[in-house]
C-alpha positions as CSV (number, residue, x, y, z in Angstrom):
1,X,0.0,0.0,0.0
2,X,1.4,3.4,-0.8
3,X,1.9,6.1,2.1
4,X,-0.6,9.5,1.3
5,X,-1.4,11.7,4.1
6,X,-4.7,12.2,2.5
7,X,-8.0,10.7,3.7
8,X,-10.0,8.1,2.0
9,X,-13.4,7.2,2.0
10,X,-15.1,4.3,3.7
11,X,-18.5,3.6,2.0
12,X,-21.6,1.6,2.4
13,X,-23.9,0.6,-1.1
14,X,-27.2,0.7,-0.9
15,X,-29.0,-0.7,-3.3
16,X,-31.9,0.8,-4.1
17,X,-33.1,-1.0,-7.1
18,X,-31.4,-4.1,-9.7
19,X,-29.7,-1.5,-11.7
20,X,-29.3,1.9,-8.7
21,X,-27.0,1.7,-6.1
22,X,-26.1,5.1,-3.8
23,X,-23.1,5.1,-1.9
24,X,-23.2,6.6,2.1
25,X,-20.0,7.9,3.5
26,X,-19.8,6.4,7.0
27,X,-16.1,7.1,7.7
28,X,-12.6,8.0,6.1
29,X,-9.1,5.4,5.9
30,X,-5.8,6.5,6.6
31,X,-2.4,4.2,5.0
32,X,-0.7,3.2,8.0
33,X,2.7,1.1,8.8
34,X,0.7,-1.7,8.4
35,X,-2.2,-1.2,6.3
36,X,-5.0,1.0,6.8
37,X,-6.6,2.5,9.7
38,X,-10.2,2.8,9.6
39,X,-12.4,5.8,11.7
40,X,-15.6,5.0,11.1
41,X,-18.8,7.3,11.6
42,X,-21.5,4.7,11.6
43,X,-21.5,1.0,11.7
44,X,-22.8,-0.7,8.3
45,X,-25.8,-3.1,9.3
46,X,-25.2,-5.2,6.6
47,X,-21.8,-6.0,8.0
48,X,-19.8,-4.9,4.8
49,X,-17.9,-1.3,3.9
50,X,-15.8,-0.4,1.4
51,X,-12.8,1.3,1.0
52,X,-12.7,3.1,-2.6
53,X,-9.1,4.5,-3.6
54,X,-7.6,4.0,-6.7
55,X,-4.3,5.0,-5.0
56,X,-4.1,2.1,-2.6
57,X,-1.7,-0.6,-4.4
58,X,-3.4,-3.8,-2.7
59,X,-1.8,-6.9,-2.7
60,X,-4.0,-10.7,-3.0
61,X,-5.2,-10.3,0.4
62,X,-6.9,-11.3,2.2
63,X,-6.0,-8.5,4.9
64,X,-7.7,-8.8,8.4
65,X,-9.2,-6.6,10.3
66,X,-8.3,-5.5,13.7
67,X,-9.9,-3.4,16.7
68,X,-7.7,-1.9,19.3
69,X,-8.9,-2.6,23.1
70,X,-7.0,-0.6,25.9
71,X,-6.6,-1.6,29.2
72,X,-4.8,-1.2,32.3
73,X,-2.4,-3.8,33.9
74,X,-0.1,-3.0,36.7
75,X,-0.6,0.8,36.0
76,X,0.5,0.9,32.8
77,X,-1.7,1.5,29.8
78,X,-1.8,-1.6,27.4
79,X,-3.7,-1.7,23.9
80,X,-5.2,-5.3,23.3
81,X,-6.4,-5.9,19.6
82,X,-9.4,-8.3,18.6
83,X,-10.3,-9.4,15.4
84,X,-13.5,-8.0,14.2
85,X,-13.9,-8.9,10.4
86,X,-11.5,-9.6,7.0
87,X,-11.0,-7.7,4.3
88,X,-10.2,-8.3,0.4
89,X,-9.6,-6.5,-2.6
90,X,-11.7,-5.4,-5.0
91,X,-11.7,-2.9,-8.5
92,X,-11.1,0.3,-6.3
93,X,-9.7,-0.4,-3.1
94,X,-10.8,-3.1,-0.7
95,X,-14.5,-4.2,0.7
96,X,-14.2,-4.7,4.2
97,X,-16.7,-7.4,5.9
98,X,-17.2,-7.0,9.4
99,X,-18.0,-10.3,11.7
100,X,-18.6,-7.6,14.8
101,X,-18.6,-4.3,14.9
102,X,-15.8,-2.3,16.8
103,X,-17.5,-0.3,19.5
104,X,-15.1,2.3,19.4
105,X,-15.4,2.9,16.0
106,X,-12.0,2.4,15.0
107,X,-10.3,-0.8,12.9
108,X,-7.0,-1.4,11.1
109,X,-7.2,-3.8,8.2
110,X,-3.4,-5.5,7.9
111,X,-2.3,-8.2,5.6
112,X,-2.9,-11.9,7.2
113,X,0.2,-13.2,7.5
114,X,0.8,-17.1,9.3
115,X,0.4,-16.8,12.6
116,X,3.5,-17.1,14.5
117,X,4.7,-20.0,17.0
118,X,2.8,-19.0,20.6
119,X,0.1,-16.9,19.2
120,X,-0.7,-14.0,17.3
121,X,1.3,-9.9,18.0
122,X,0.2,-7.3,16.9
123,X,1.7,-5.3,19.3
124,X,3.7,-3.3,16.6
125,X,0.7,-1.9,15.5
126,X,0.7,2.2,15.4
127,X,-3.1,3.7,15.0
């Protein structure tokens, strides 16, 4: 994925008819380290957003989709992250399919990679 400092959209269709579909604006994607970090509005009911950006060079995928969860332990701030969908390529960017919804409204889509011996880290992650 290539690094702009500008935002991209995050988009839900809906289909109004067989041959109409409008597209809502529920959020904006930012290239990251890693990937992309989503900052989304609304949640899409239907489970599915998309990410539209002819500038993002995507790969095969599939890329997963991560939440960031912080907590305390021992006084010291800690950022936990959960899986909350997958995400894979399409014409224009990527169409991201949520299996929950992150409460806080934020998610980072990174490339899957094979999980490592002892578990998965993301603790690398920058938001």
């Amino acid at each position: 994925m290539s690094k702009e400092s500008n935002s991209i959209g995050v988009f839900v269709p809906v289909e109004v008819s067989e041959e109409k579909t409008f597209w809502n604006r529920i959020g904006a994607a930012f290239v990251n380290s890693k990937g992309l970090s989503l900052l989304l509005d609304a949640v899409p009911i239907n489970g599915r957003a998309v990410v539209i950006s002819e500038e993002i060079a995507v790969g095969e995928g599939p890329y997963r989709v991560l939440t960031p969860v912080e907590y305390e332990k021992d006084g010291e701030k800690k950022t936990r992250w959960t899986r909350v969908g997958t995400a894979i390529p399409n014409k224009k960017g990527l169409t991201v399919l949520f299996n929950a919804h992150p409460v806080s409204g934020k998610a980072v889509v990174i490339l899957a990679e094979e999980p490592k011996e002892g578990g998965e880290s993301t603790d690398d992650l920058a938001f």
